[in-house]
C-alpha positions, -999 to 999 in steps of 0.1 A, spaced: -493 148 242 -521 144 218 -497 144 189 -481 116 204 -509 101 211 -521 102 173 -487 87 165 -487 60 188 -525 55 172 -513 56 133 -485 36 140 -498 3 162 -533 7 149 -526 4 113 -508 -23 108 -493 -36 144 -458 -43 124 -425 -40 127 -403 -55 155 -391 -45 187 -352 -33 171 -368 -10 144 -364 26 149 -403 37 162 -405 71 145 -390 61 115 -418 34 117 -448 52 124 -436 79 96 -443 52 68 -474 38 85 -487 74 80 -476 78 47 -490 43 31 -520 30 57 -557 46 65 -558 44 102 -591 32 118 -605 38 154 -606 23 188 -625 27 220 -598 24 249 -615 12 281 -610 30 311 -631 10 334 -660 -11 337 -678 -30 366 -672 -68 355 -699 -79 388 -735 -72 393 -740 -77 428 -773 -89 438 -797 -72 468 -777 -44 480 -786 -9 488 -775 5 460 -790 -7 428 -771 -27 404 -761 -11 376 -734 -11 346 -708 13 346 -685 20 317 -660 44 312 -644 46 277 -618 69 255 -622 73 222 -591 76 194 -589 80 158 -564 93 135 -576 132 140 -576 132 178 -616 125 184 -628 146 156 -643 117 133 -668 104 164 -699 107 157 -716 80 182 -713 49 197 -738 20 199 -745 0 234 -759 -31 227 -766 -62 254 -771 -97 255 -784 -118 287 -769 -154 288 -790 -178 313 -761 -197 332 -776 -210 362 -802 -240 366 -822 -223 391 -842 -192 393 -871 -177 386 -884 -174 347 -853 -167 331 -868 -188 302 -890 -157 289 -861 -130 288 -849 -126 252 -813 -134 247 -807 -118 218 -789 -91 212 -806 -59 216 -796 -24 213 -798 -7 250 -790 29 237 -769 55 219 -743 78 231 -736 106 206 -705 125 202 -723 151 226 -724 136 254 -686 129 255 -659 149 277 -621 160 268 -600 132 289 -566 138 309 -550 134 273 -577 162 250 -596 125 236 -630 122 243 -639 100 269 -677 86 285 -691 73 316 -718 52 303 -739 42 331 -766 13 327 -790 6 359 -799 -28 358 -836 -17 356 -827 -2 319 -812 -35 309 -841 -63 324 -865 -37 303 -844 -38 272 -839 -75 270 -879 -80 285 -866 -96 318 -874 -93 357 -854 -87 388 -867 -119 398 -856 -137 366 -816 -130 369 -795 -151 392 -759 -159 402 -736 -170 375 -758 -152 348 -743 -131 326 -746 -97 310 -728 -93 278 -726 -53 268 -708 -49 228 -701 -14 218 -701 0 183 -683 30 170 -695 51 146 -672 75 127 -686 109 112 -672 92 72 -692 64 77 -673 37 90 -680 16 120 -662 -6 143 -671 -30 168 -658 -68 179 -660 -80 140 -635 -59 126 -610 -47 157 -580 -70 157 -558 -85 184 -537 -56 180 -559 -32 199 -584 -55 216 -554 -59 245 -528 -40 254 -519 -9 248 -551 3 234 -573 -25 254 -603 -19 231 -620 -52 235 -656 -33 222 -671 -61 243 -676 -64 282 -695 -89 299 -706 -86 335 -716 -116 357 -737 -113 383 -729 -130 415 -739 -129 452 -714 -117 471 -708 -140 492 -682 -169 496 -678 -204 516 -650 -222 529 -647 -253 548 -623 -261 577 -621 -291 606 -639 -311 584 -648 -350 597 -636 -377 577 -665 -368 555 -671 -405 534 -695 -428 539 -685 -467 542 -706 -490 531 -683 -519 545 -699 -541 578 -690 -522 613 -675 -489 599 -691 -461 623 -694 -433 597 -695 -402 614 -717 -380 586 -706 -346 576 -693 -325 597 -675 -294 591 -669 -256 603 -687 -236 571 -673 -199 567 -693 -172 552 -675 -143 541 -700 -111 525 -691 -83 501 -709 -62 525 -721 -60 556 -757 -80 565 -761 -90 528 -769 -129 542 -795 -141 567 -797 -182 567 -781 -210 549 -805 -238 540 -789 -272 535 -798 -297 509 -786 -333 500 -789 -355 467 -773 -387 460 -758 -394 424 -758 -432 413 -725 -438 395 -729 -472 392 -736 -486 354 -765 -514 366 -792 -508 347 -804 -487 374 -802 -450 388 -810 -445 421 -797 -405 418 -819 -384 438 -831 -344 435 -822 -319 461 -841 -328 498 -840 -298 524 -823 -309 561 -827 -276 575 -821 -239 578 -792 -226 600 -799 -189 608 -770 -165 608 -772 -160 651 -761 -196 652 -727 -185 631 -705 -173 662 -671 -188 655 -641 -171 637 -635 -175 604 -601 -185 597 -576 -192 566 -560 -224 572 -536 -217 539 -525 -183 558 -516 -194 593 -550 -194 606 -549 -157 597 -587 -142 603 -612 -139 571 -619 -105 565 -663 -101 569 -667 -133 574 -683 -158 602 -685 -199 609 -710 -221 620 -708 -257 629 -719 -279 605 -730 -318 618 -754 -338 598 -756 -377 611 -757 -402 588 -793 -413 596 -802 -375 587 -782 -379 551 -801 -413 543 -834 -400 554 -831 -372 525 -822 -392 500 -848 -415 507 -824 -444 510 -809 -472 529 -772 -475 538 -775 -516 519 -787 -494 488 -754 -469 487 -725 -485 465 -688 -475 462 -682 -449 440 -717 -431 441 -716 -398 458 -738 -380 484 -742 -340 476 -742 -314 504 -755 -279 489 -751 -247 508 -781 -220 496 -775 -188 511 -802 -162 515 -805 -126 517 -828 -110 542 -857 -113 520 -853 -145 515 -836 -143 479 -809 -175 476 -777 -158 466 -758 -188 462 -749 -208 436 -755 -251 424 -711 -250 419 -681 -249 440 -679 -235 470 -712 -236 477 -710 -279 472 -695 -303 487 -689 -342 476 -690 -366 502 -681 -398 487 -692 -438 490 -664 -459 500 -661 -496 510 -633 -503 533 -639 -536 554 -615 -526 586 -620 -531 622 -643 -499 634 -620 -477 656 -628 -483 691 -625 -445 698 -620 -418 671 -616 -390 692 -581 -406 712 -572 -431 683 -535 -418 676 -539 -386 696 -506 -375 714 -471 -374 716 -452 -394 691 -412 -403 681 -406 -398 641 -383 -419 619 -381 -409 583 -379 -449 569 -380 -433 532 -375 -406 511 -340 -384 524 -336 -357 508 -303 -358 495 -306 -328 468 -317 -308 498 -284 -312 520 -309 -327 546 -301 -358 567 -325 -383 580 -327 -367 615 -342 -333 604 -376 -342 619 -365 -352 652 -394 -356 677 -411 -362 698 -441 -343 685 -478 -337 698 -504 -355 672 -540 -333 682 -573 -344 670 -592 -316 651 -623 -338 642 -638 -373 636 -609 -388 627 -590 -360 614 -557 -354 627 -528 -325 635 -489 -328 635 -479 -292 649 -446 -273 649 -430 -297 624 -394 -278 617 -398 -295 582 -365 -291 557 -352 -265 573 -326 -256 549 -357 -242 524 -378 -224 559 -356 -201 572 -335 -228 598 -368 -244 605 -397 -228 610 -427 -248 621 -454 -261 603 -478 -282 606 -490 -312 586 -526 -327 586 -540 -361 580 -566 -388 587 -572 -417 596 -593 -430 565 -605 -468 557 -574 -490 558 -547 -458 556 -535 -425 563 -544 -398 538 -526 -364 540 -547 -340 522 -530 -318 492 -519 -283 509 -492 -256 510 -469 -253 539 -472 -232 564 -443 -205 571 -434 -200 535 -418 -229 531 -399 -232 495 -371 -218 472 -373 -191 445 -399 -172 466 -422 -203 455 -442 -220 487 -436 -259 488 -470 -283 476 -472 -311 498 -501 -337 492 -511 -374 497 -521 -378 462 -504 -377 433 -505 -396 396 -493 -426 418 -519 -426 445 -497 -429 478 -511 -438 515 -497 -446 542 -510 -477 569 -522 -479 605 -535 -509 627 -569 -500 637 -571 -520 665 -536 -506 678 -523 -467 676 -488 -479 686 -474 -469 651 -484 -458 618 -468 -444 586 -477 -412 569 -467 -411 533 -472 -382 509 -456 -363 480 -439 -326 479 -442 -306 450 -431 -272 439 -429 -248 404 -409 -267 374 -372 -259 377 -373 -240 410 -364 -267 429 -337 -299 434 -359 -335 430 -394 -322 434 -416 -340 434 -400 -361 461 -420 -389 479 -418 -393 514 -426 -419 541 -427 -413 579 -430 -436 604 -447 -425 641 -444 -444 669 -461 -437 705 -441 -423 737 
């Protein structure tokens, strides 16, 4: 096995010729005869996260295998060097820590093992406390989104030395995966996700009742009681090219401890299927509360700023583990819709419902205009959020019709169905269906909002190029009450 091994090595290594059709020994014979080989370091493993404020303490593990033309015997060490790149905007006094390069240790040839194949391998293992002293850092400096960027260097017994400036494509990837560089990002276990959302905007317009934010936020851990509390902060960012900036920093509204979390944590994009270690919590900020931390007036908001909902999470100790991106922020944007306020948001085009398709057949699909006969039950989820359930939707594509069910609001002066895969594994080619109110050409449907009677729901489907007939294929549906 290691002869093959050293022929495999000779042959790709050297030169990384020859095509797929050419006789591989043959090959590697004249790569032997003509090209001096050079060396790699074949990862194993490595831990690509640093977890922040667990048990055990964060460390970097490494396992590598090295190769060279004479089966291991021309190691004579390898170099571990690190580099600490400050990513995040918060945090401690990550300004001081050095973020150059610094060498962290050296592994002779000693302290290498035969592997499963007779080449020497390493576990190179790298506490976290090793590294902050190395680059002149602090636990306290180091934060989520921060990265750790370890570069090995092999040293050969003649002399020579490789490392990420001389190791091509050839054995950086694939079958030798000897990138001599691995960077670890440190993150803080935990995720959010959003579900039942409100209508979530803000209208500036005369007589609009804006609800504020409300949502059901989700918090799923890595492990078990690594999160306490989530604090929630709000900013406001002034868009608007006047001369002016109104933009405001992060204000506090309050801390929600983790006892008030006591609802399940479900994945709407997976039949409502549970979230593995994971809780939600009900989320409701009024209006007056959201204009109170910015320090604003509703007259001083314009269409198209935005207000900012951040999420910190903290550990038991009181350590924020969260990061300033996505998930852990939400927009909630300015909007300026001059319609009648809805008398009642919590009935307004709640219940059952006839459907006429008055656009968009599907004629590639074999389906006929009566494929969505009703009636059906609209429910009311939140604000002015709304729920079309055990929709048997192009039955020809969802196994003779399995239900799914289609979202959408009532928002300003239209219907909006939000951009989500259907439910039921709805598609062709093994490829779930994209359905979505938005697309390059913005498309809405309209509602009276002095009168549920009827309303149309328009929205686009979309699925993976070439796997299915007239996609994407614009739809219109028209609802009318029993």
């Amino acid at each position: 096995m290691k002869n093959l091994y050293k022929y495999v090595f000779m042959g790709i290594l050297a030169l990384g010729l020859g095509s797929c059709d050419d006789d591989e020994e043959n090959t590697t014979i004249g790569v032997q005869d003509t090209v001096e080989t050079g060396a790699v370091l074949r990862t194993i493993s490595f831990t690509d996260e640093l977890l922040l404020d667990v048990d055990n303490p964060p460390q970097f593990v490494l396992e590598i295998e090295e190769q060279d033309e004479f089966e291991g015997e021309l190691l004579e060490s390898v170099n571990l060097f690190v580099t600490y790149a400050d990513n995040s905007a918060i945090a401690g006094n990550s300004s001081s820590i050095n973020t150059e390069e610094v060498l962290l240790r050296n592994i002779p040839a000693s302290e290498f093992f035969p592997g499963p194949f007779g080449l020497p391998r390493a576990e190179i293992i790298a506490p976290l406390s090793e590294t902050l002293a190395a680059i002149g850092g602090t636990f306290d400096d180091i934060y989520v989104d921060d990265t750790f960027t370890f570069r090995e260097e092999l040293i050969l017994t003649d002399g020579r030395v490789f490392s990420v400036n001389n190791a091509g494509g050839i054995i950086t990837a694939g079958f030798f995966n000897s990138p001599f560089q691995h960077v670890q990002t440190v993150t803080g276990g935990i995720n959010l996700s959003f579900r039942e959302s409100g209508l979530n905007e803000i209208n500036i317009a005369e007589g609009q009742p804006n609800d504020g934010y409300q949502t059901i936020l989700q918090v799923q851990e890595a492990v078990e009681d690594l999160w306490d509390q989530t604090e929630i902060f709000v900013r406001y960012v002034d868009n608007n090219d006047d001369g002016t900036d109104n933009s405001t920093q992060d204000t506090s509204l309050g801390i929600i401890p983790r006892a008030d979390f006591t609802l399940p944590a479900l994945d709407q994009d997976n039949d409502d299927e549970p979230i593995e270690m994971a809780i939600g919590g009900a989320v409701n900020i009024s209006l007056e509360s959201i204009l109170t931390g910015i320090g604003l007036g509703l007259d001083e908001l314009f269409e198209d700023d935005e207000v900012i909902i951040r999420f910190s999470v903290r550990n038991f100790a009181g350590r924020e583990i969260s990061s300033l991106e996505e998930p852990f922020s939400v927009i909630i944007p300015v909007v300026s819709c001059p319609i009648a306020p809805i008398a009642d948001a919590d009935t307004f085009g709640v219940g059952m419902y006839n459907l006429e398709i008055t656009s968009g057949v599907f004629p590639d699909f074999g389906v006929t205009v009566d494929f969505m006969e009703g009636p059906y039950e609209i429910v009311s989820t939140n604000g002015l959020n709304r729920e079309i359930a055990n929709v048997p939707f192009l039955p020809e594509f969802n196994n003779g019709g399995f239900p799914t069910t289609i979202p959408f609001s009532f928002s300003c002066d239209r219907t909006l169905v939000p951009t989500h895969f259907l439910a039921g594994g709805l598609g062709c080619d093994g490829e779930n269906f994209d359905i979505t109110g938005e697309s390059t050409d913005t498309v809405f449907g309209e509602f009276d909002s002095l009168d549920d009677t009827t309303f149309t729901l328009s929205f686009t489907i979309f699925a993976p190029v070439g796997t299915c007939p007239s996609v994407p294929y614009t739809s219109t549906l028209t609802f009318t009450r029993i």
